[in-house]
N, C-alpha and C positions, 0 to 999 in steps of 0.2 A: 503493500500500500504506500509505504513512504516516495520509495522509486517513481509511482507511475503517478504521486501530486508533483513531484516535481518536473516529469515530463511531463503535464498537463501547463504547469505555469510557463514553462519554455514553450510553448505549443509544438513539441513535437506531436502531438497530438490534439485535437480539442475534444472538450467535455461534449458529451451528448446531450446531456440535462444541467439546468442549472445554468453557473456562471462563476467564471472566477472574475476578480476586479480587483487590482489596485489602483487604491485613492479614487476608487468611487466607479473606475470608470474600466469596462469589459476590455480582457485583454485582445480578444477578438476585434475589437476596432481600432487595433493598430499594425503594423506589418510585423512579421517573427521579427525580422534585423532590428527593428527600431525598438522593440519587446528587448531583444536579447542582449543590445546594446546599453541598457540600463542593468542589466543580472551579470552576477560576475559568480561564477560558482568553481569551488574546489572539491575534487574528488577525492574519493579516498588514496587511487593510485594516479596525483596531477602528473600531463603528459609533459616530458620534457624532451625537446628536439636537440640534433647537435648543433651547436650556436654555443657563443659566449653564456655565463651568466647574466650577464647584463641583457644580451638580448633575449634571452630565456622568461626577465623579467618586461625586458618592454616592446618582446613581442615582435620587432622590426620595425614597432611603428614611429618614423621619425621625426613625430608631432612632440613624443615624450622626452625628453631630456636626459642625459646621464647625470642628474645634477636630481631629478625626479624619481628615477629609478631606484639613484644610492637613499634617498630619501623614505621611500618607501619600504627598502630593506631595512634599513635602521628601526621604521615604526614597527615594525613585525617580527622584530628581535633577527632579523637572516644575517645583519651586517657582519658582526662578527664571525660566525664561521665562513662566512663569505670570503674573509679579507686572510683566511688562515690558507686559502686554498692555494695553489701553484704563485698562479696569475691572476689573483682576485677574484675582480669583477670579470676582467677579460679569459679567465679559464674558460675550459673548452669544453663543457660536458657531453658525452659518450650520448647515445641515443637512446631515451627512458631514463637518463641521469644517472644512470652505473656510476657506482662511486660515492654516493650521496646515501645518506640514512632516508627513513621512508618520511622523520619527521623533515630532516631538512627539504627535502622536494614540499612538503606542508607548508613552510614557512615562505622557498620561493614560491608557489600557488599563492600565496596571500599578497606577498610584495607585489606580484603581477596584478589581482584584483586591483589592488590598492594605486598602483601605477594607471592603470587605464580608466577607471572609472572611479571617481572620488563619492558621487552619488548613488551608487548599484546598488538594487538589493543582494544582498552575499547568501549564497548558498553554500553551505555545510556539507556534504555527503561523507557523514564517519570519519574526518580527517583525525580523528585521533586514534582510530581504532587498533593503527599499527607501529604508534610510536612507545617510548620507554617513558614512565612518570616525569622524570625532568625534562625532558623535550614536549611532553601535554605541557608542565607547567608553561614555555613559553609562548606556546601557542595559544594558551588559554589568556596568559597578559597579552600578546597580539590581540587578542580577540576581545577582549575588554577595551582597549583602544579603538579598534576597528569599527567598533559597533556603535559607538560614543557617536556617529551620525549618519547613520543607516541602518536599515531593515536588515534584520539577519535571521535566515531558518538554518538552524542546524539539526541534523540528521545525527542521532546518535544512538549508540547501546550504554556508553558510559555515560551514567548519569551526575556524573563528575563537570563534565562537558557543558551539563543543560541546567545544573543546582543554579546557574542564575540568571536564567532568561525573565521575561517578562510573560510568559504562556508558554506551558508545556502542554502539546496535545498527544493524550496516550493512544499509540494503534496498537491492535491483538484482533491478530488474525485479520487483518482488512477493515477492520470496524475501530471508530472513532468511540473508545471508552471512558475516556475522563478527559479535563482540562484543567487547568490551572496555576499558581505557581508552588514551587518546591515544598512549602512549607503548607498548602494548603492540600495537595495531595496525600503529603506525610498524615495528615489527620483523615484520611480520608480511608476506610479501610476495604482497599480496593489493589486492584492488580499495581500497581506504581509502590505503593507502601509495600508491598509483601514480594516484590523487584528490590527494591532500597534495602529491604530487612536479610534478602539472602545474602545480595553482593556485600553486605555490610559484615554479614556473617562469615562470610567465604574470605573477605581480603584478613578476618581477625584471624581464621583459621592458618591463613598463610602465614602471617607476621608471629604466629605462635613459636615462641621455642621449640626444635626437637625435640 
């Protein structure tokens, strides 16, 4: 279910019934390009071509600056390991970014959003789902930054990721089961709390002494 809202808002597809609409207005009454030119989404595995980093982050397109680019690296915590790399910015990433951890391709995904469209709404698809605790943690301040002026849907299993959105909507099984936010859920005794109550249970059980 998560999958096919968000290719319903790209319209790779349209709804049959109903209607989607941001800010009031059907996204049907505008063209895909002009749609998809406002959404900037990162995947779980973001593509990366072989090209500089720099142009990894801004895409080819010569409207954006290296003065932009670097800028947006820095918001998204990338700058630094960026700058550890060969040739920085100008290193040469392999094709699918060979060489890079899953969170740093996370991090360039974001600089890239961040570079091309300051306005987008940002899509989430699990980008945390493959990375190591301290590498979430900078994604998650990127993402605290990021969102400070724009619409953000993030897609996630870790509910580490979603404890501080403004609306968490629960799916199970294709069906729209609860809403609301972290702490209102938590009171709520329903599939979210008894989700919260294992993983809560499971990470105590890891951190346990042998």
């Amino acid at each position: 279910g998560k999958t096919t809202l968000i290719n319903l808002l790209l319209r790779f597809y349209d709804v049959q019934q109903g209607a989607i609409r941001v800010d009031g207005v059907d996204i049907r009454a505008t063209t895909r390009q002009a749609l998809r030119r406002h959404v900037g989404a990162v995947a779980q595995e973001p593509f990366m071509f072989s090209a500089s980093v720099a142009d990894n982050i801004g895409l080819l397109d010569p409207a954006i600056s290296r003065e932009a680019i670097e800028t947006a690296a820095r918001h998204v915590n990338a700058d630094r390991f960026i700058r550890r790399l060969p040739n920085g910015y100008d290193t040469v990433l392999n094709e699918r970014g060979g060489g890079l951890s899953a969170g740093q391709k996370q991090l360039l995904a974001l600089a890239r959003v961040l570079a091309q469209a300051r306005d987008a709404v940002l899509i989430l698809d699990e980008a945390t789902a493959n990375v190591d605790s301290e590498t979430e943690a900078l994604i998650q301040d990127a993402l605290a930054r990021v969102m400070k002026s724009r619409t953000g849907i993030i897609i996630a299993h870790r509910l580490s990721t979603i404890r501080h959105a403004d609306r968490i909507l629960v799916l199970y099984q294709g069906q729209l089961v609860a809403q609301g936010t972290h702490e209102e859920l938590l009171r709520q005794d329903g599939y979210y709390r008894r989700l919260y109550m294992y993983l809560a249970l499971s990470d105590a059980n890891k951190s346990a002494p042998g």
